[in-house]
N, C-alpha and C positions, 0 to 999 in steps of 0.2 A: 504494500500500500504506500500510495506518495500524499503525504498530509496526513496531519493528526489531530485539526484540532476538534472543529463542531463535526463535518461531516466525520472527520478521521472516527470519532467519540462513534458514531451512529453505523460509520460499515463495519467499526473491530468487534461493535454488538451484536450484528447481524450475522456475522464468519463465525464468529463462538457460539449462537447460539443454535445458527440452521440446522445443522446435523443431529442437534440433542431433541428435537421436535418434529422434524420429516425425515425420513427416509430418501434418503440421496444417493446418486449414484456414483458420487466421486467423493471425498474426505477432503474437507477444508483443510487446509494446514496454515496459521498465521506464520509466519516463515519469516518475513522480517517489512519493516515499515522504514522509508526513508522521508529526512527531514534537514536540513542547513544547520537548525542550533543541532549540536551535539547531545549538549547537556537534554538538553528540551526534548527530543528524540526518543533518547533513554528514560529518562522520566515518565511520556506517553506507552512505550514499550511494554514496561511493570506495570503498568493503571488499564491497558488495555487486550495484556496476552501476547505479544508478538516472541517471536524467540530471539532475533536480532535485529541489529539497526547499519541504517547506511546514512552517510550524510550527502553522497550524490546520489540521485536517481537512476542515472546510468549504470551502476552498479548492481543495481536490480534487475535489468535487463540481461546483465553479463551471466549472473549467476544461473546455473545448471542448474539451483534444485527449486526455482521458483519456475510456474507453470503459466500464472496470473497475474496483471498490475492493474491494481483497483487506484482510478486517480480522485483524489480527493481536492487539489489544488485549486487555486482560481482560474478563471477561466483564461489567462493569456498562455498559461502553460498547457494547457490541454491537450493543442493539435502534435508538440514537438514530443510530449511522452509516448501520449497512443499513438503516431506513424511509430515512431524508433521500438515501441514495445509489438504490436501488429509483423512489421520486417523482421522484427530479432522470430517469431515463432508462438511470443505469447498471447491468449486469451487479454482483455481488456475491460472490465466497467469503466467506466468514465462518469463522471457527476455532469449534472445539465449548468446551463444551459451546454452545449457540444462544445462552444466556441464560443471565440470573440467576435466573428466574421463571417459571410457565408460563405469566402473565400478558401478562409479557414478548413472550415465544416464540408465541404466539398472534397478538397482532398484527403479529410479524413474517413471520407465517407469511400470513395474512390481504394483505396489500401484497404478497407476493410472488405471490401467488396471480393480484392482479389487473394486477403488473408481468409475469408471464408472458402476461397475452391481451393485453399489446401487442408482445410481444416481446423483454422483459428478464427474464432469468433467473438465480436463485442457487444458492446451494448453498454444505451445511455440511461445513469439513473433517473429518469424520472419516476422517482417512488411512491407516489401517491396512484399510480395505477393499481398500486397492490393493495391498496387499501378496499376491506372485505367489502364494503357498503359500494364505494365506488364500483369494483370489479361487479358486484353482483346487478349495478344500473347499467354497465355493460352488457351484461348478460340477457335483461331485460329488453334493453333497445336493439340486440339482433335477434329476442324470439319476436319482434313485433310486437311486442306491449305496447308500446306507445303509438304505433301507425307512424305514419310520413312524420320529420321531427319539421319544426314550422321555426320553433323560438331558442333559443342557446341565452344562457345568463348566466355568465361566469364573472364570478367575483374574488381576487386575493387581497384580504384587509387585516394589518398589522399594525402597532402601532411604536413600534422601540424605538422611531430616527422623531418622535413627535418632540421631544427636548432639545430645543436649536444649539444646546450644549452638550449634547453626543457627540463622541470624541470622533475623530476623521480615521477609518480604517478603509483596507481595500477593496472593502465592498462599494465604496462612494468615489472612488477609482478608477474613469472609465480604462484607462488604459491595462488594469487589470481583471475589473471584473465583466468589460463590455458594456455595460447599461448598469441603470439603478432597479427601481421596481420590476421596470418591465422585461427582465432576463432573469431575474434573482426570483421571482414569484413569480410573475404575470405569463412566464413560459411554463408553467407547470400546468396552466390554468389552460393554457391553448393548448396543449399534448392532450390531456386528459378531454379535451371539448370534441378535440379532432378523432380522438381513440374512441370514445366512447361512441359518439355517432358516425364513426366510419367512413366521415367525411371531412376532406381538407380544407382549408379557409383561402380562399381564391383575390380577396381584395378586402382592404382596411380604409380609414379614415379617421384618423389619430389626432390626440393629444398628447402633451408630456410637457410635466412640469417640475423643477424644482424650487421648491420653497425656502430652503435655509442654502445661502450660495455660499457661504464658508460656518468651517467646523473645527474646536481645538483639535491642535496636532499633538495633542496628550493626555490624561486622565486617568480617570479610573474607570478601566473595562468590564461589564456585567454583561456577560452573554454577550450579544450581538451587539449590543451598544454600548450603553453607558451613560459616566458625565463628564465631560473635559475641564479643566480649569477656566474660569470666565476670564482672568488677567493673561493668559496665556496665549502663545501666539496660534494663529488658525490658519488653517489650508482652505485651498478652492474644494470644494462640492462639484465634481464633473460630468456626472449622472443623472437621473431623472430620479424624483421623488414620487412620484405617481404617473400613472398612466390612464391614459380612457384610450377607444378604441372599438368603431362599429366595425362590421363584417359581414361577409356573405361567403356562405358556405356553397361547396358545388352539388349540384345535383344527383341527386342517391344514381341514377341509372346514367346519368350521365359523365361518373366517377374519371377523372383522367382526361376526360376533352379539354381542348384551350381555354385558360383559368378564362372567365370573364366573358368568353365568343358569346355564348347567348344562344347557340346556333339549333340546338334541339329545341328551345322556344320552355324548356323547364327551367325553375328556378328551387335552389335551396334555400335550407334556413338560414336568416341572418340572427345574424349575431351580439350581443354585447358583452366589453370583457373591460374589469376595473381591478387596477392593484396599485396596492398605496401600501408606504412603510407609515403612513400620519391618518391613519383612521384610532383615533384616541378611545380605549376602551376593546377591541377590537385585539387580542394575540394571533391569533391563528387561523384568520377567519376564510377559509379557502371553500366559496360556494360555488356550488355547479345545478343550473335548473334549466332543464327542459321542457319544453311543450310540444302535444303532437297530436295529431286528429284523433288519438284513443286517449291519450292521459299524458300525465308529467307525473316526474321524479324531481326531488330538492334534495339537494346536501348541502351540509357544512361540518364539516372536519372540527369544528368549535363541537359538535355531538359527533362524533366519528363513527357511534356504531350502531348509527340509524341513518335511514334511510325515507326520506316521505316518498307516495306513492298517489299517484290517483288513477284510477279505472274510470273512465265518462260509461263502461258498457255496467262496471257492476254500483256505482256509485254517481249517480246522475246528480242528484240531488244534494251531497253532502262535500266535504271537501278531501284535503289529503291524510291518507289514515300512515300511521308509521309502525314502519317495519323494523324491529330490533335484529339485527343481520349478527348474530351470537348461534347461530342454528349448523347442525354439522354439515346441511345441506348448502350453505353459505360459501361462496368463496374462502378458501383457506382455513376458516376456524376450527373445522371439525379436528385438525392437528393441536388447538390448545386446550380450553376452561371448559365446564359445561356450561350449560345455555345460559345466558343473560351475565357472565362474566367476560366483560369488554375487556376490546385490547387498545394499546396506544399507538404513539407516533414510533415506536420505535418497530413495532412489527410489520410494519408498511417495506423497511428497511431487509429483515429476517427476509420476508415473503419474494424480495429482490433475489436474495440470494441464491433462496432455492428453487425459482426460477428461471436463472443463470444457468447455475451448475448440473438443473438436470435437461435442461437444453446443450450445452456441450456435453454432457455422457451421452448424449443421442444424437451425438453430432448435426445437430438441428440450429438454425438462426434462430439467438434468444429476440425477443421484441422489450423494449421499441429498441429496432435495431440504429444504426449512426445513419441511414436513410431517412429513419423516421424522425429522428433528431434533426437532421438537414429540414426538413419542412417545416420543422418550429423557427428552425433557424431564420427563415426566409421570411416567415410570417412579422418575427422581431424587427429583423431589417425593413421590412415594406410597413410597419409601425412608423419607425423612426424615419424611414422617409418621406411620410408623410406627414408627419409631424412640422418636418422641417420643412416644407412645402404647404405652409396656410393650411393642415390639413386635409389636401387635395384625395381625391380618391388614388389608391395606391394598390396597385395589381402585385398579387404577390410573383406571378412570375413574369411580369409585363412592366413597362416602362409606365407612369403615372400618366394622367392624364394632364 
């Protein structure tokens, strides 16, 4: 693994714990995790199981008895770990967003493509697909539950950067982490819109704002944020603080035609998607609702182990009845608690894992594969360039209008 800290914290849980709860077809072995500080490295190693440490990355790749590099890093490092780990021979998770770049994300998408026809496989974490309620409104909207999907409502609302005295880290970094909300959240929120309804996002019409333009370059760090000294000196803010951003989805049957042609005379659902790190009150609030000529589903991850539901054929009159998704018949649960003992944010991670690994025991493309990461990617960029363009309407794989 390259990175230790938040994510590092969340995949060394999910590597320890997959095997001890499903039945896998390969053995995790934490083998060894690299990092720059030394001391810091060591430290994470003992707090999280690894057997040894490296302080260059490269040296993970060199090594014979590691098979896998799970990249936990920010996103400027992303494309030069995965090609160089991809050509050396080894498997890959990668954290999202994919990239900095769709330039980027291209050619990392390109190398995997031809590390799969030898038999090394990757894949991007976007981890909330694993999440039991989500996976099972998937499940739902390919058995036709909901009929033709018409509405998309996706919402990521957090609130840790709402203290203009949050100290300045790399997430507020464009040159390291790419974007602010809308790569860090608001791409979780487009995977999971585009996965679940099966359908890609073909053009946008954005905003993006930053609110606080400079942050202390010191403080006292809590979690993701913090509070920096107020007499202390401050860095530029070079990311976006929030994002808004309509959309139109393409056409169930007309899946793959030119984004935007029009030319079958169908249209998909459009869309709206909001992520903000300054919705006050608001931690984790990652909603996804749809509407569809039979019913809607509502989530919010703020309740992670329900699910609302509406049937217009069995429930004409009433509104959305909720579903406690804790059933062994559920996505994934049947492998933990009995019924009505939820699980958290960290099983979304576990459910990653053995996902993974029993996709390479079967030498099979894990999903979402760095393809399907590439279309997120495109969707953020045709965000932001339309943002920077009056908002103009923005074709995801088309020049703006």
């Amino acid at each position: 693994m390259v990175g230790y800290a938040f994510m590092g914290a969340a995949h060394s849980h999910a590597w320890r714990t997959a095997p001890r709860f499903f039945d896998l077809p390969l053995a995790p072995e934490l083998t060894a995790v690299a990092g720059r500080n030394e001391e810091a490295v060591w430290a994470a190693a003992g707090k999280y199981g690894w057997a040894s440490v490296e302080t260059d990355w490269r040296r993970l790749i060199e090594r014979d008895d590691i098979d896998l590099i799970d990249i936990c890093t920010p996103g400027n490092t992303h494309a030069e770990i995965a090609i160089a780990a991809l050509e050396a021979g080894k498997h890959v998770l990668c954290e999202k967003p994919l990239a900095n770049s769709v330039e980027e994300a291209e050619k990392m998408t390109q190398v995997a493509r031809a590390a799969a026809e030898r038999g090394v496989f990757s894949m991007c974490g976007f981890s909330y697909r694993r999440t039991p309620a989500l996976a099972l409104a998937k499940r739902m909207v390919d058995d036709g539950r909901l009929g033709e999907i018409r509405h998309v409502r996706a919402q990521y609302l957090q609130d840790w950067l709402s203290d203009a005295d949050a100290p300045l880290t790399w997430r507020l970094d464009k040159s390291k982490s790419g974007s602010g909300s809308l790569g860090d959240i608001g791409a979780h929120s487009i995977d999971a819109a585009q996965w679940i309804t099966g359908l890609n996002i073909t053009g946008v019409s954005a905003l993006l704002e930053t609110f606080v333009k400079e942050r202390p370059v010191g403080g006292d760090f809590v979690g993701l944020g913090g509070h920096g000294g107020g007499e202390g000196p401050r860095g530029p803010v070079t990311v976006d603080d929030a994002a808004l951003f309509t959309a139109r989805f393409e056409a169930k049957h007309d899946a793959g035609a030119d984004a935007g042609s029009g030319a079958s005379g169908a249209t998909g659902p459009i869309g709206i998607f909001e992520a903000t790190r300054f919705a006050m009150g608001r931690k984790n609030a990652m909603r996804l609702e749809l509407n569809g000529t039979k019913g809607s589903i509502s989530f919010d991850f703020e309740d992670m182990n329900s699910l609302q539901f509406y049937d217009s054929a069995l429930e004409p009159d009433s509104g959305f009845r909720k579903i406690m998704v804790t059933e062994p018949s559920h996505p994934y649960t049947g492998n933990w608690w009995p019924t009505g003992h939820g699980l958290g944010y960290e099983h979304g991670f576990t459910h990653q894992v053995v996902d993974l690994v029993t996709a390479i025991g079967a030498r099979e493309q894990p999903t979402p594969s760095f393809a399907d990461a590439l279309q997120v990617q495109k969707v953020l960029a045709a965000v932001e360039a339309s943002a920077e363009n009056a908002s103009r309407w923005q074709y995801v794989n088309k020049e703006a209008l």
